[in-house]
C-alpha positions as CSV (number, residue, x, y, z in Angstrom):
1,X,0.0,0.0,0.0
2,X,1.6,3.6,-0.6
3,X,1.6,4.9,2.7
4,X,2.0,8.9,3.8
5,X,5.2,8.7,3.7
6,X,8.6,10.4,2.0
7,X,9.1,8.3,-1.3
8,X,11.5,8.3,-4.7
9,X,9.8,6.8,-7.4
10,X,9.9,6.2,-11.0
11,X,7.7,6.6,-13.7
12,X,7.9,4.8,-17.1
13,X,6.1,5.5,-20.5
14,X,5.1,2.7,-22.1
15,X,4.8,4.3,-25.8
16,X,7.9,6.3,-25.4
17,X,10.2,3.9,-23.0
18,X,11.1,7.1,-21.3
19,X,11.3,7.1,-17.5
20,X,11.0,9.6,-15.2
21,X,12.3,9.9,-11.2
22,X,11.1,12.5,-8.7
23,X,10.5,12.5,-4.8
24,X,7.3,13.0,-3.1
25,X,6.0,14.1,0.2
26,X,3.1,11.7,0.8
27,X,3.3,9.7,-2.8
28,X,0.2,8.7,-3.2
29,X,-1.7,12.2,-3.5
30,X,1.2,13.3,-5.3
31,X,0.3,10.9,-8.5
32,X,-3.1,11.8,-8.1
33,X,-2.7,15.6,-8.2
34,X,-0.3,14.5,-11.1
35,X,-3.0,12.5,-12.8
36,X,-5.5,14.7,-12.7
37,X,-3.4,18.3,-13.9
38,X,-2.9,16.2,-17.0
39,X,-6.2,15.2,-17.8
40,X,-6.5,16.8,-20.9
41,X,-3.7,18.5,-21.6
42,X,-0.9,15.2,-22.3
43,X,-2.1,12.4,-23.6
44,X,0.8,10.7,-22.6
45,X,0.4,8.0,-19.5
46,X,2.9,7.7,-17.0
47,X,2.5,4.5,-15.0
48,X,4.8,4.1,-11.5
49,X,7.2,1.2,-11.7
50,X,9.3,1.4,-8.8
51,X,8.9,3.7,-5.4
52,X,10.9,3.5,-1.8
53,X,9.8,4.9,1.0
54,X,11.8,6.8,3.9
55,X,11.4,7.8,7.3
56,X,12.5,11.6,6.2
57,X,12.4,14.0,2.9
58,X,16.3,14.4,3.2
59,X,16.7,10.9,2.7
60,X,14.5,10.4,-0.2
61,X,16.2,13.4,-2.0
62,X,19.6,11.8,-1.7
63,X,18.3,8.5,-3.5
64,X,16.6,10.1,-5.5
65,X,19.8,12.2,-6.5
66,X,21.5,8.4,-7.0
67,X,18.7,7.5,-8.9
68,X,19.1,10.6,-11.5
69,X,22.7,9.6,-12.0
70,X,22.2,6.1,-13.0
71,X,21.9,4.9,-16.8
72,X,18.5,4.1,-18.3
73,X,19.4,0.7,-18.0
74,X,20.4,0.5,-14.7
75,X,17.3,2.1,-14.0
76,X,15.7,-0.2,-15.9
77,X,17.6,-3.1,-14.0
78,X,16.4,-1.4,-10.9
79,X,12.7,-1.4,-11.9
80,X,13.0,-5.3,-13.0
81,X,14.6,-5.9,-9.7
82,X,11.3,-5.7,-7.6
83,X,8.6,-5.4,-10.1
84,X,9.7,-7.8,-13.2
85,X,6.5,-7.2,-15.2
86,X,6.4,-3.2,-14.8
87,X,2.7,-3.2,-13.3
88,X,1.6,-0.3,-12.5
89,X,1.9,-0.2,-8.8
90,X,-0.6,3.3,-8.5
91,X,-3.5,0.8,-9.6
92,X,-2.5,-2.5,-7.9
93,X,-1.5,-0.6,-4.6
94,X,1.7,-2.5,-3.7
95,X,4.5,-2.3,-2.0
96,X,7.8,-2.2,-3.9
């Protein structure tokens, strides 16, 4: 379940196989406020692949600051390291 906590996650497109990382305050209201400013204006769909949670913001801005560094496909890697069929984990509610 995405919980109220500090959390780095990635975002892949499906059409484009570009992938996008970013922190969030309380994750969950963050991809909603996400999904709903775009509504209309992109038609492009973002589905999150991989998130971590932390106990603090600080912390999730330094992963997130390793995450930005790394390659697509060691991103990539990273994604297929806990979620192997890139579900969309907003829908399904999971932990990664």
């Amino acid at each position: 379940m995405l919980e109220q906590l500090p959390a780095v996650y990635i975002l892949a497109n499906r059409e484009s196989g570009s992938l996008h990382s970013g922190v969030a305050a309380n994750l969950r209201q963050h991809l909603h406020d996400y999904r709903q400013a775009l509504g209309d204006i992109r038609k492009e769909v973002f589905e999150l692949v991989y998130f971590e949670l932390f106990e603090d913001l600080e912390q999730a801005y330094m992963r997130e600051k390793q995450i930005k560094e790394y390659s697509h496909r060691r991103k990539t890697a990273l994604i297929d390291s806990i979620n192997p069929k890139w579900d969309d984990l907003y829908q399904t509610g999971e932990e990664a």
